[in-house]
C-alpha positions in Angstrom: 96.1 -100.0 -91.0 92.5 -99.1 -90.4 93.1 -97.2 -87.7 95.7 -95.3 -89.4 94.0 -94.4 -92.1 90.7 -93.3 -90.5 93.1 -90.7 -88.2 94.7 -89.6 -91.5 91.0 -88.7 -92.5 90.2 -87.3 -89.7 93.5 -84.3 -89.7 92.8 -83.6 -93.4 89.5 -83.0 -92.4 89.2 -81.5 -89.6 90.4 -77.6 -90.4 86.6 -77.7 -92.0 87.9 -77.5 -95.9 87.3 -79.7 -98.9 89.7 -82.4 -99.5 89.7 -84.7 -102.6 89.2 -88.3 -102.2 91.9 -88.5 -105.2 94.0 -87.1 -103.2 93.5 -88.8 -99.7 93.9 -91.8 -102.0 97.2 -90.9 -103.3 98.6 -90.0 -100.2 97.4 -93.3 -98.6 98.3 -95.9 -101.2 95.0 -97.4 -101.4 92.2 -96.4 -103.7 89.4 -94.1 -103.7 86.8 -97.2 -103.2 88.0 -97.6 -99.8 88.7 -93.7 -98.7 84.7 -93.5 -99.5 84.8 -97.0 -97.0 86.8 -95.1 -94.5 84.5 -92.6 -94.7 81.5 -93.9 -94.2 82.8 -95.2 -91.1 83.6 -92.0 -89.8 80.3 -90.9 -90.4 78.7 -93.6 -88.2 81.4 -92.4 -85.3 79.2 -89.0 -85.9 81.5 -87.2 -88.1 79.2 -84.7 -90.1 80.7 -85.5 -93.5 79.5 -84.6 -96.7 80.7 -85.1 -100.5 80.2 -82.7 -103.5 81.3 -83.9 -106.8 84.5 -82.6 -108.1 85.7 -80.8 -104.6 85.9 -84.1 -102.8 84.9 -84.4 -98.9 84.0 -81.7 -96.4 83.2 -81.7 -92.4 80.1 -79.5 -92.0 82.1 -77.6 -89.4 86.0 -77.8 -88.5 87.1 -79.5 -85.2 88.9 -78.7 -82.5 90.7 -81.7 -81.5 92.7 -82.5 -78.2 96.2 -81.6 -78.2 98.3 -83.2 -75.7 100.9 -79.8 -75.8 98.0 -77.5 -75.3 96.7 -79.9 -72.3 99.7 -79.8 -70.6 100.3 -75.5 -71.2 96.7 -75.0 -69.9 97.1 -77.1 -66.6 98.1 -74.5 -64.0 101.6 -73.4 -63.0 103.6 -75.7 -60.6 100.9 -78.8 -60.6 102.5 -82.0 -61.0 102.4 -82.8 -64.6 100.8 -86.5 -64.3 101.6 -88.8 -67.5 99.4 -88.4 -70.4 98.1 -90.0 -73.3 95.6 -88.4 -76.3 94.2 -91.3 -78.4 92.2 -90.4 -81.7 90.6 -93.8 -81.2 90.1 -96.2 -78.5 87.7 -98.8 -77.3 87.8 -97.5 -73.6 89.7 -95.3 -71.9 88.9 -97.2 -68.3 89.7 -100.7 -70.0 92.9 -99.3 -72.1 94.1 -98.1 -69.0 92.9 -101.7 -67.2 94.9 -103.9 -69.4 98.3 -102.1 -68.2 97.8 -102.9 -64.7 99.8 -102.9 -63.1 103.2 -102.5 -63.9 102.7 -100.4 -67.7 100.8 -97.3 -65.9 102.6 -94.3 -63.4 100.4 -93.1 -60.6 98.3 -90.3 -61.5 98.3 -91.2 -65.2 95.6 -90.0 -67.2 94.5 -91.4 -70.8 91.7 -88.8 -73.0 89.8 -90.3 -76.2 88.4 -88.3 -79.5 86.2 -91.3 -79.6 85.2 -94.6 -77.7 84.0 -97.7 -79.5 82.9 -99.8 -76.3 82.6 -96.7 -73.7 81.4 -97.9 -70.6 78.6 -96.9 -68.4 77.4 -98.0 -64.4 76.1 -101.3 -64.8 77.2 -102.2 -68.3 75.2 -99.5 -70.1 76.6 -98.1 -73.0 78.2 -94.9 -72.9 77.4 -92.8 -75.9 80.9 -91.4 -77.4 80.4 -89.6 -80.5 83.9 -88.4 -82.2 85.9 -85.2 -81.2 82.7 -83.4 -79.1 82.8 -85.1 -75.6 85.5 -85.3 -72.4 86.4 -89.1 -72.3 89.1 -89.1 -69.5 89.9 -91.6 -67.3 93.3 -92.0 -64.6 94.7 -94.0 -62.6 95.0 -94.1 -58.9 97.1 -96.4 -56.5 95.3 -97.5 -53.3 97.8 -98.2 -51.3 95.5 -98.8 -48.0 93.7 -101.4 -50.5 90.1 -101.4 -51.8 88.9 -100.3 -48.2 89.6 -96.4 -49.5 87.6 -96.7 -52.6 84.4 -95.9 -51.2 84.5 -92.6 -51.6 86.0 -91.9 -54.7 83.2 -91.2 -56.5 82.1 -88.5 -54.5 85.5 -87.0 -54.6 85.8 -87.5 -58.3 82.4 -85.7 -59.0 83.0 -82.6 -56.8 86.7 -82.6 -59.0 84.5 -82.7 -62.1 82.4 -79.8 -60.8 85.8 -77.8 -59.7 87.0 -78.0 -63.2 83.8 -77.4 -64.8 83.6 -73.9 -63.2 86.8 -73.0 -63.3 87.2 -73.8 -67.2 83.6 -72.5 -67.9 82.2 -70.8 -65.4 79.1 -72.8 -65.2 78.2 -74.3 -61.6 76.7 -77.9 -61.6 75.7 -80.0 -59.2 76.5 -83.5 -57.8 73.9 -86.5 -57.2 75.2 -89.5 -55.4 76.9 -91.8 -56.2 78.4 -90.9 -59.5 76.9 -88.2 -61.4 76.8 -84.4 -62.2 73.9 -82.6 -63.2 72.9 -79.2 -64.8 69.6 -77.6 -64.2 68.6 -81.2 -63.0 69.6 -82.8 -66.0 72.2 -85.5 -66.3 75.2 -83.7 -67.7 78.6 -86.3 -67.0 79.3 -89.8 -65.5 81.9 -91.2 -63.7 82.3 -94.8 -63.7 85.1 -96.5 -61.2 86.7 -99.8 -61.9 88.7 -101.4 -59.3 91.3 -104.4 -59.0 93.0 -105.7 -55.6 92.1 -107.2 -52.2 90.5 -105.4 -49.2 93.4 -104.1 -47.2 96.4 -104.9 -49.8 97.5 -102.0 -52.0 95.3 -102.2 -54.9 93.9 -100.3 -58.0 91.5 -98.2 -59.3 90.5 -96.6 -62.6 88.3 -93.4 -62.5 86.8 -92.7 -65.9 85.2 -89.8 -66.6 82.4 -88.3 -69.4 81.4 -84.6 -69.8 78.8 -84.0 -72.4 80.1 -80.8 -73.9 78.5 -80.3 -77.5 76.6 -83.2 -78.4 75.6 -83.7 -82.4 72.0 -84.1 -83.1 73.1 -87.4 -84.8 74.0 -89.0 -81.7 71.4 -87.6 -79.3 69.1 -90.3 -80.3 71.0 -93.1 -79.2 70.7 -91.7 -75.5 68.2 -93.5 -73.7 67.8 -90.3 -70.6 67.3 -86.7 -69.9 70.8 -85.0 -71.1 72.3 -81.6 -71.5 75.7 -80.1 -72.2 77.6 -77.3 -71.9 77.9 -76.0 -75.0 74.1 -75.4 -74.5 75.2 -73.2 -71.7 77.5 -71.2 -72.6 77.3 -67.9 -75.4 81.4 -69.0 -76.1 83.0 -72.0 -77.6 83.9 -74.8 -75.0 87.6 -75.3 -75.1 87.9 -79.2 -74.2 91.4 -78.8 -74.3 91.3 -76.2 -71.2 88.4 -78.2 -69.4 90.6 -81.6 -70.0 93.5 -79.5 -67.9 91.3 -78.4 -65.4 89.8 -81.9 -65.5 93.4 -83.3 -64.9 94.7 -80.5 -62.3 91.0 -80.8 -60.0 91.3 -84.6 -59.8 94.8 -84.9 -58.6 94.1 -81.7 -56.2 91.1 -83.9 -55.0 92.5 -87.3 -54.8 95.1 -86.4 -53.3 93.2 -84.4 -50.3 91.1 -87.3 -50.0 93.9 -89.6 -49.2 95.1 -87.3 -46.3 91.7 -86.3 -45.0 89.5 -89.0 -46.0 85.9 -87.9 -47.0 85.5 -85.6 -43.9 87.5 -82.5 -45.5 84.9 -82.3 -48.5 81.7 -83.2 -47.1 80.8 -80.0 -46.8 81.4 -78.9 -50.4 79.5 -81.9 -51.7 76.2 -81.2 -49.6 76.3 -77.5 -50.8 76.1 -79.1 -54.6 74.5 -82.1 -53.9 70.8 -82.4 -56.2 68.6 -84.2 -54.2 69.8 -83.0 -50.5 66.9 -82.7 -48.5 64.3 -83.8 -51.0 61.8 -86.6 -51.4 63.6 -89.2 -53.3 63.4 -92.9 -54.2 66.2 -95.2 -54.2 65.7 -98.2 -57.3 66.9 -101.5 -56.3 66.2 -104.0 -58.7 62.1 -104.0 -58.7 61.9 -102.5 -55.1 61.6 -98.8 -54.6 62.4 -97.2 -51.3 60.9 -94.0 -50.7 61.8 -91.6 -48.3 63.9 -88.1 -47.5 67.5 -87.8 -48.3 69.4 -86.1 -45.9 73.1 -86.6 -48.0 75.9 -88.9 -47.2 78.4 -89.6 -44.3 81.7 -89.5 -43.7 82.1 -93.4 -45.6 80.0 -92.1 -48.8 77.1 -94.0 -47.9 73.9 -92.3 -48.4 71.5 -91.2 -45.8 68.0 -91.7 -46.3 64.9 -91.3 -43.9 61.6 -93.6 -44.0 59.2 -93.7 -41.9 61.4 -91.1 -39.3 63.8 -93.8 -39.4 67.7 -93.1 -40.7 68.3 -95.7 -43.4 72.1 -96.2 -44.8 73.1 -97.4 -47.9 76.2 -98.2 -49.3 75.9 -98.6 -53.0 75.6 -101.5 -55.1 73.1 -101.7 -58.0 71.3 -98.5 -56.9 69.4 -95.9 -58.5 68.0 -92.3 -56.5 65.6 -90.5 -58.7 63.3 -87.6 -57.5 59.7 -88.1 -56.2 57.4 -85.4 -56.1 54.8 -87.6 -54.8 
């Protein structure tokens, strides 16, 4: 019931006029106590909600909100339509779409999120998801060679991310191993990949994805790095509707290319985005630092670092690359 009646709120607010609790009330069956609850709660999801007596409750500007219709018009002509799901409100998209393994999900489906309660960062950080402003997407993708051919997703993922980026927007960006996209050198989306299965049985994975694209002042606060977003970018409104079709459309052209041609077909694309290529870098591992020159990644995603004139490779894990300008 609570859910309902916060995503009742949340449509008779959103076209940005005033709305009397009375009347939300009325409509609801409960009284206007609890409305003034509800609302509070939106307001801590980052909902820019004011009251003024005797009009009722106002958003301080109207949203846009996703629209699984206008996803599915905007993804190009003759792409495979994958399954899709728009939630209002969700703890994860990764772990909603986790907890159908395996036999409730389609290959290729896709599940998008207004707003994450438990969104989910690289090593269990918390993924800021303020309402109705963001791209939360995640999809599902069948490994039928087993979790052998996960190691590159991530790379493929991010270099769909930039596709879809540019086409929707115009704005390039660029990639920085192992999992996320930058603009002007500032962290601009995530990916975050969570896998179930055996080595070389057909397994799962579950590609989750976050754009920053307008980001309230409210929630900027709780972000604990460097961030930008689009809407910071660009002199027109971001349509997240468009970027989630482009989202959808770049990752299933991607995914799908990877899985004939492996990482070799798009190595070249990523090292003409990638950051840090050819830069003095060190890699965090734990409390140890590793400095040396990144010369990109190789045809299994592993990264490829020099020290001491000496090619290094490294495969992942609980690894951070950061710049160094030392």
């Amino acid at each position: 019931m609570t859910k309902v009646v916060k995503e009742h709120l949340i449509k008779a607010l959103s076209g940005g006029d005033f709305v009397s609790g009375q009347a939300l009330g009325e409509e609801l069956n409960i009284s206007r106590a609890a409305i003034s609850k509800h609302i509070k709660a939106l307001i801590e999801m980052e909902l820019d909600i004011y009251s003024v007596t005797g009009k009722g409750y106002k958003l301080s500007k109207p949203l846009s909100l996703l629209d699984r219709s206008k996803v599915i018009e905007a993804i190009p002509q003759g792409s495979v339509i994958p399954e899709i799901e728009v939630h209002t409100l969700i703890d994860s998209t990764n772990s909603y779409l986790l907890r159908r393994l395996p036999n409730q999900l389609s290959h290729g489906q896709v599940c998008l999120a207004e707003y994450q309660s438990a969104g989910r960062g690289r090593r269990g950080r918390e993924w800021v998801s303020p309402f109705g402003s963001q791209i939360y997407l995640s999809i599902y993708w069948h490994l039928e060679q087993g979790l052998s051919a996960a190691m590159g997703l991530s790379l493929v993922s991010a270099l769909a991310v930039s596709d879809a980026i540019y086409s929707a927007t115009r704005i390039k960006v660029q990639l920085k191993w192992p999992n996320d996209i930058y603009l002007d050198g500032v962290k601009l989306a995530g990916i975050l990949i969570d896998l179930e299965g055996q080595a070389l049985e057909p397994s799962h994975s579950v590609i989750g994805i976050g754009i920053n694209v307008d980001i309230p002042q409210q929630a900027a606060t709780r972000i604990d790095q460097k961030w930008t977003d689009l809407q910071s970018h660009s002199d027109i409104k971001v349509d997240r509707n468009l970027l989630s079709a482009h989202l959808i459309y770049h990752l299933l052209q991607r995914l799908e290319q990877y899985q004939h041609e492996g990482l070799s077909g798009i190595l070249d694309e990523w090292h003409a985005r990638d950051f840090y290529k050819d830069k003095n870098v060190k890699l965090i591992t734990g409390d140890r630092v590793t400095r040396g020159i990144y010369h990109g990644v190789n045809v299994q995603g592993a990264l490829l670092l020099e020290v001491d004139g000496k090619m290094k490779t490294i495969y992942g894990g609980e690894v951070s690359l950061r710049g160094d300008e030392c």
